[in-house]
TORPA-4810 file (N, C-alpha, C, O; in nm, 3 decimals):
<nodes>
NODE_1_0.082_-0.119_0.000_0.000_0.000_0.000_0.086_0.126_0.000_0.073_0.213_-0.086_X
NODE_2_0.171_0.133_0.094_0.299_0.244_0.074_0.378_0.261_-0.047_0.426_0.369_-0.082_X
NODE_3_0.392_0.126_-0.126_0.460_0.176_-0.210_0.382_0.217_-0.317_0.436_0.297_-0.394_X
NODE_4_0.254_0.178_-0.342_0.136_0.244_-0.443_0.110_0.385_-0.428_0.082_0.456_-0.525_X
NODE_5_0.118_0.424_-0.319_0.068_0.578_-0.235_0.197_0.660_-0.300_0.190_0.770_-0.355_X
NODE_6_0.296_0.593_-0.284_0.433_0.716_-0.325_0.448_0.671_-0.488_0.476_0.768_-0.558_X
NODE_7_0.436_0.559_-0.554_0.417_0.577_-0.721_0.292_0.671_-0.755_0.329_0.748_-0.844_X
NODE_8_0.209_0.686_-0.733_0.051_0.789_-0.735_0.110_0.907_-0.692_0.092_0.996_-0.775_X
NODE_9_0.193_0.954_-0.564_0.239_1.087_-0.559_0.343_1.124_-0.654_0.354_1.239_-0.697_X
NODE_10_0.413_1.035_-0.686_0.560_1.040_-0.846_0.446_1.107_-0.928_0.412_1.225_-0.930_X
NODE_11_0.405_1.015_-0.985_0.344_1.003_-1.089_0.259_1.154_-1.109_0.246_1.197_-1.223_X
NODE_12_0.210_1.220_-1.009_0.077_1.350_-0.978_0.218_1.458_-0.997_0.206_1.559_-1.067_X
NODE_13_0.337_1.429_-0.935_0.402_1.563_-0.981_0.490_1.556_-1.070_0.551_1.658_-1.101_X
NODE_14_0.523_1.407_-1.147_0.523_1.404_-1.307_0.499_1.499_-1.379_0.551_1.585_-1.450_X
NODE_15_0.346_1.437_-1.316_0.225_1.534_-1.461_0.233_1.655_-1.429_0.216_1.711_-1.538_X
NODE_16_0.249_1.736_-1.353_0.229_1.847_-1.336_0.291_1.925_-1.366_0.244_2.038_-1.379_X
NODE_17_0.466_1.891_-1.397_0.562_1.951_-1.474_0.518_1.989_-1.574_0.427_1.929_-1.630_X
NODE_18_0.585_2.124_-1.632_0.597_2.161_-1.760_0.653_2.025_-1.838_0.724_1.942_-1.782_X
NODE_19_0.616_2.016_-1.954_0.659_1.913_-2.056_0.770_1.996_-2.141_0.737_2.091_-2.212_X
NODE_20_0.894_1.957_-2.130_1.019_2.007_-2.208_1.041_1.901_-2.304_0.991_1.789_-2.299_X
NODE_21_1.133_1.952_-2.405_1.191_1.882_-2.498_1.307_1.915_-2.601_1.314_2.011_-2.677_X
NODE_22_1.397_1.810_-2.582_1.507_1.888_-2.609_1.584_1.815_-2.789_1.591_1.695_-2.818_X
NODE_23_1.625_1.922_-2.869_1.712_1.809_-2.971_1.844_1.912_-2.990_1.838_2.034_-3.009_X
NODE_24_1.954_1.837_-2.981_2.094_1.902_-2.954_2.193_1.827_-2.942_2.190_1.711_-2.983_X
NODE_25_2.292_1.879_-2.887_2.420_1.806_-2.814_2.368_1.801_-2.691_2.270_1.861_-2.646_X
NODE_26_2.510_1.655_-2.592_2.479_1.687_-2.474_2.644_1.658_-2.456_2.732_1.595_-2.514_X
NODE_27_2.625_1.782_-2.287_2.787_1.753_-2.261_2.791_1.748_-2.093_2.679_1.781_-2.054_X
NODE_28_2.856_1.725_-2.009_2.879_1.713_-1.847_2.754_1.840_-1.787_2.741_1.951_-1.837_X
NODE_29_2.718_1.816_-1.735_2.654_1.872_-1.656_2.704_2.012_-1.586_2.811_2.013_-1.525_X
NODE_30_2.617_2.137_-1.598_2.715_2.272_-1.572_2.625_2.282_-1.422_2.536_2.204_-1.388_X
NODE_31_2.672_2.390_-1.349_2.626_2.417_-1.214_2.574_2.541_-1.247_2.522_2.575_-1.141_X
NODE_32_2.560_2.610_-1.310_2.574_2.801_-1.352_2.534_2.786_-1.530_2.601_2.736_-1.620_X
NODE_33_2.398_2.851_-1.535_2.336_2.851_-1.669_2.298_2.982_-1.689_2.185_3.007_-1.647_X
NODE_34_2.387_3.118_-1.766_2.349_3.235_-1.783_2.229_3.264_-1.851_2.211_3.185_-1.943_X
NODE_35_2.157_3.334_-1.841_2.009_3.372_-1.846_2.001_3.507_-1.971_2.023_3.626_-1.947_X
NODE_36_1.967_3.451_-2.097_1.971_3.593_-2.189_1.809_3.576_-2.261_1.735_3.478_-2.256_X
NODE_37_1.789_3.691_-2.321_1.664_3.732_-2.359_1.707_3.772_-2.519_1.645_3.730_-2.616_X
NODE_38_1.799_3.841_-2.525_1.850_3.896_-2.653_2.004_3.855_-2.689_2.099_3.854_-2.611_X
NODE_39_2.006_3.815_-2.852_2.163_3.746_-2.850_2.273_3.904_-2.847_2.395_3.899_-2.833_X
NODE_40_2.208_4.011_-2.861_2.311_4.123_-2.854_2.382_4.154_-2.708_2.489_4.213_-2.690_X
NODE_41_2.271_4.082_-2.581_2.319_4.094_-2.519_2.464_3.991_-2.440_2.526_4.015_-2.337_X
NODE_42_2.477_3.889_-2.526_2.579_3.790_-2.520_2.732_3.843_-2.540_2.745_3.905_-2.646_X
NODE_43_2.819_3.835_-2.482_2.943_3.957_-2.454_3.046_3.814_-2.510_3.150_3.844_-2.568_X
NODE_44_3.014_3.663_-2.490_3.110_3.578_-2.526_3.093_3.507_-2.637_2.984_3.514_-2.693_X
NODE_45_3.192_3.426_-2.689_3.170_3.411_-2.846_3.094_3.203_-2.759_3.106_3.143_-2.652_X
NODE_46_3.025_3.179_-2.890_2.947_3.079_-2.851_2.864_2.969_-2.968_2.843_3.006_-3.084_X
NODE_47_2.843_2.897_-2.940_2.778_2.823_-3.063_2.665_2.757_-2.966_2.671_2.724_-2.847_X
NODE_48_2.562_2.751_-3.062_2.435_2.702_-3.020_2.478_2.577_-2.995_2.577_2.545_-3.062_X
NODE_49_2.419_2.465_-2.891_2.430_2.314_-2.873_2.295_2.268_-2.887_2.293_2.152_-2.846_X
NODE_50_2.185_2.304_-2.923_2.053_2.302_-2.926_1.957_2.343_-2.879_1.964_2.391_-2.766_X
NODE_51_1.800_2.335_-2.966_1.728_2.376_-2.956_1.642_2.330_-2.825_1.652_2.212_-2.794_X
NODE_52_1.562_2.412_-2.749_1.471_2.346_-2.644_1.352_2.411_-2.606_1.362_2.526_-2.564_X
NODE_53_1.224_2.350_-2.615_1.112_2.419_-2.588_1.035_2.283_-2.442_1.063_2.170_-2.402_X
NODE_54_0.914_2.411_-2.406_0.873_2.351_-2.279_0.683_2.432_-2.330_0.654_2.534_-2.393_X
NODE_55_0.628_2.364_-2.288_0.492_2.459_-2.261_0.401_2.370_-2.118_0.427_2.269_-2.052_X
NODE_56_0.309_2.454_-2.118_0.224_2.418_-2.021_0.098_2.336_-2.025_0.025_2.343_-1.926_X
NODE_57_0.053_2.238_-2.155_-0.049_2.207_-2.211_-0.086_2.083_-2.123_-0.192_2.023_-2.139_X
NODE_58_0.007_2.047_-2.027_-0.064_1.920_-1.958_-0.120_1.990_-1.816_-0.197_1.932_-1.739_X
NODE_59_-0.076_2.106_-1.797_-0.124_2.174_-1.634_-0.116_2.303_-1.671_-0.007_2.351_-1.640_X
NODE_60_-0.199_2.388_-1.732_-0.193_2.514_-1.734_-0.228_2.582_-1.616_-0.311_2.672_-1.625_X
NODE_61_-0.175_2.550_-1.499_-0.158_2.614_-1.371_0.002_2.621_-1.369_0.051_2.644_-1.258_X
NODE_62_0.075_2.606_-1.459_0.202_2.632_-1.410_0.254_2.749_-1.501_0.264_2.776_-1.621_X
NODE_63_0.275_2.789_-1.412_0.373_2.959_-1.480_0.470_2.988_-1.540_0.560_2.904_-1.542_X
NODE_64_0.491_3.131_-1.622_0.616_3.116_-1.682_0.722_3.102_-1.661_0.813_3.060_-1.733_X
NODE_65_0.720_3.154_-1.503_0.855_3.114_-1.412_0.874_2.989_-1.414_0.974_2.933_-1.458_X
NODE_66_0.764_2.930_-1.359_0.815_2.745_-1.363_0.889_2.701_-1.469_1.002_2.653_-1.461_X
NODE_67_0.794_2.728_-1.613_0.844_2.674_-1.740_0.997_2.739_-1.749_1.101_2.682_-1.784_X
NODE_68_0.979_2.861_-1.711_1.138_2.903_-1.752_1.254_2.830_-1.591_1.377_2.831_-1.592_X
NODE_69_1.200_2.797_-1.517_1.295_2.746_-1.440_1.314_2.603_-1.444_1.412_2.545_-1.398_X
NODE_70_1.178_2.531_-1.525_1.220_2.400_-1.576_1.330_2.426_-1.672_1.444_2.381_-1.665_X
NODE_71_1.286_2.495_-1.751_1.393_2.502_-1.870_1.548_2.509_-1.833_1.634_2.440_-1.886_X
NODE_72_1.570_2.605_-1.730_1.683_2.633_-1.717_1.780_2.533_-1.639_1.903_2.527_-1.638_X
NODE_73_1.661_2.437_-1.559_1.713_2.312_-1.535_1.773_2.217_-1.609_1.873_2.149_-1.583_X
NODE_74_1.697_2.219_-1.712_1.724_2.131_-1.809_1.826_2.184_-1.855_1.925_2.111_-1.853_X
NODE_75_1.841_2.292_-1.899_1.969_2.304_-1.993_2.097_2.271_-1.879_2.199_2.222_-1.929_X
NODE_76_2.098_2.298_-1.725_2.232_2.262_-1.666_2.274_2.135_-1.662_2.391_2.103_-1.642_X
NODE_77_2.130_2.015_-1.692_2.144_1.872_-1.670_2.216_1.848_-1.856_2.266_1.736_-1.868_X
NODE_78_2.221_1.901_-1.936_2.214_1.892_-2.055_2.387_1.952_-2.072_2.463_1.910_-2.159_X
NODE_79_2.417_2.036_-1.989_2.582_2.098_-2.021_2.579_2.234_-2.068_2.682_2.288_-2.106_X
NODE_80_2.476_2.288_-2.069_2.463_2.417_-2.129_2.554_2.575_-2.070_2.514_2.626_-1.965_X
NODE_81_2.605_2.604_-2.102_2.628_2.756_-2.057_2.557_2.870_-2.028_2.571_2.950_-1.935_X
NODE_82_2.470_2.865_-2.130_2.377_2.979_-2.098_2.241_2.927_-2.213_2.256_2.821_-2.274_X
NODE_83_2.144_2.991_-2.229_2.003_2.991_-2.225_1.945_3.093_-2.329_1.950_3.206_-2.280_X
NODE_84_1.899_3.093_-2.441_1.898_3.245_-2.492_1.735_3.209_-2.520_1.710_3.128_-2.610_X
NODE_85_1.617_3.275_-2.436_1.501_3.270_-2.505_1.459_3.335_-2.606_1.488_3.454_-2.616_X
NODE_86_1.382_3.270_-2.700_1.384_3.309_-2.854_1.217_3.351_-2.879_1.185_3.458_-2.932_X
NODE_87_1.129_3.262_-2.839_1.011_3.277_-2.839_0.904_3.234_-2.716_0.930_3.152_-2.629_X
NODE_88_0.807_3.293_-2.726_0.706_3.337_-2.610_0.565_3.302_-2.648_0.494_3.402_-2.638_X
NODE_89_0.477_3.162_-2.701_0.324_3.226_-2.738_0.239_3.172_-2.609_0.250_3.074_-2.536_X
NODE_90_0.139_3.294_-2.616_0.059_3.246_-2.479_-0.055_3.232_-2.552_-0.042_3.285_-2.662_X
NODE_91_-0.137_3.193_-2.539_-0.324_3.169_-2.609_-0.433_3.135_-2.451_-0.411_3.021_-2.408_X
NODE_92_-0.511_3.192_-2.388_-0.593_3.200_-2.297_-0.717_3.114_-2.353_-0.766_3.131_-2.465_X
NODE_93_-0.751_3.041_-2.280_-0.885_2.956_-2.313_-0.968_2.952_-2.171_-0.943_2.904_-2.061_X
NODE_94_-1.018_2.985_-2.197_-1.151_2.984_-2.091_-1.086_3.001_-1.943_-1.092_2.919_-1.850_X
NODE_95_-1.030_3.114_-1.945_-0.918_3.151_-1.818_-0.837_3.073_-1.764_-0.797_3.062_-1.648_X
NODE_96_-0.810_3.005_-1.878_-0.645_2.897_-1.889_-0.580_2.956_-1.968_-0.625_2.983_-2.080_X
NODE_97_-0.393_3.008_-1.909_-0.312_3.062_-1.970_-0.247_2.891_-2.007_-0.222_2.793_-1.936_X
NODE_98_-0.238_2.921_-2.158_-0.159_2.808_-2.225_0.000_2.871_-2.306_0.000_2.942_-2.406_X
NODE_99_0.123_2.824_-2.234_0.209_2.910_-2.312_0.296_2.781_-2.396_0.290_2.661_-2.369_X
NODE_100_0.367_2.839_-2.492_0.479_2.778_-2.534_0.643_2.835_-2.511_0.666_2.957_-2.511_X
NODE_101_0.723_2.763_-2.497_0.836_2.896_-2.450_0.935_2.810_-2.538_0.939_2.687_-2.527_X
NODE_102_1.035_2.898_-2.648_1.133_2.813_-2.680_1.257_2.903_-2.685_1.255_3.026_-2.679_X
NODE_103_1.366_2.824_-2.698_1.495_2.832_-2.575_1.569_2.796_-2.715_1.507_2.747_-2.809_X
NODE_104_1.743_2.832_-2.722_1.841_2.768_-2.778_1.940_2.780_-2.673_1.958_2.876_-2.599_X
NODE_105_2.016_2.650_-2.675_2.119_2.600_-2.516_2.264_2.664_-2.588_2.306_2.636_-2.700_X
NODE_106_2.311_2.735_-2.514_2.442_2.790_-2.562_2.562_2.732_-2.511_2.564_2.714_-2.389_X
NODE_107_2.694_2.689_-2.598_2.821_2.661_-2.510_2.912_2.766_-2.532_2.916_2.823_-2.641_X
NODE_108_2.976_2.794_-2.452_3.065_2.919_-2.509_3.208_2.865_-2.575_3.241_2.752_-2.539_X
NODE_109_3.277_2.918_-2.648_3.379_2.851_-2.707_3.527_2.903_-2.601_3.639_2.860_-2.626_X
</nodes>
């Protein structure tokens, strides 16, 4: 019975994650994932390691912070350096915010 009770609690905050997805390189795992919005604001030279998007379509109770702090998880488990968000769509349905958020994972050279 205990161990059914804690697969049912896995499983409830599974689902509740943002759904990410990633296609790229992967390299060691970084501790420190710089945070950019615009590539002008990037001061080091760098090559994309891939693309990564996340949205909220299985729990649109989770926010953009979440999605963007899933994301940014992901890219440190992934080797990333830094994070450059590229696109933003939100669409509201019946006072459900539904977003999409997509990301390219940066390594610096």
């Amino acid at each position: 019975m205990k161990n059914t009770i804690i697969v049912l609690l896995s499983f409830l905050v599974i689902s509740c994650a943002p759904r990410v997805n990633y296609l790229g390189d992967e390299y060691a795992p970084t501790s420190h994932v710089d945070i950019f919005f615009d590539e002008v604001d990037i001061e080091r030279n760098f090559k994309v390691m891939g693309l990564i998007s996340a949205n909220n379509s299985n729990n649109t109770f989770n926010s953009l912070d979440k999605i963007k702090e899933k994301m940014v998880e992901e890219a440190r488990m992934k080797g990333a350096d830094a994070i450059l968000f590229i696109t933003l769509l939100s669409d509201s349905v019946e006072a459900n915010d539904r977003h999409l958020v997509e990301a390219k994972l940066l390594k610096y050279k």
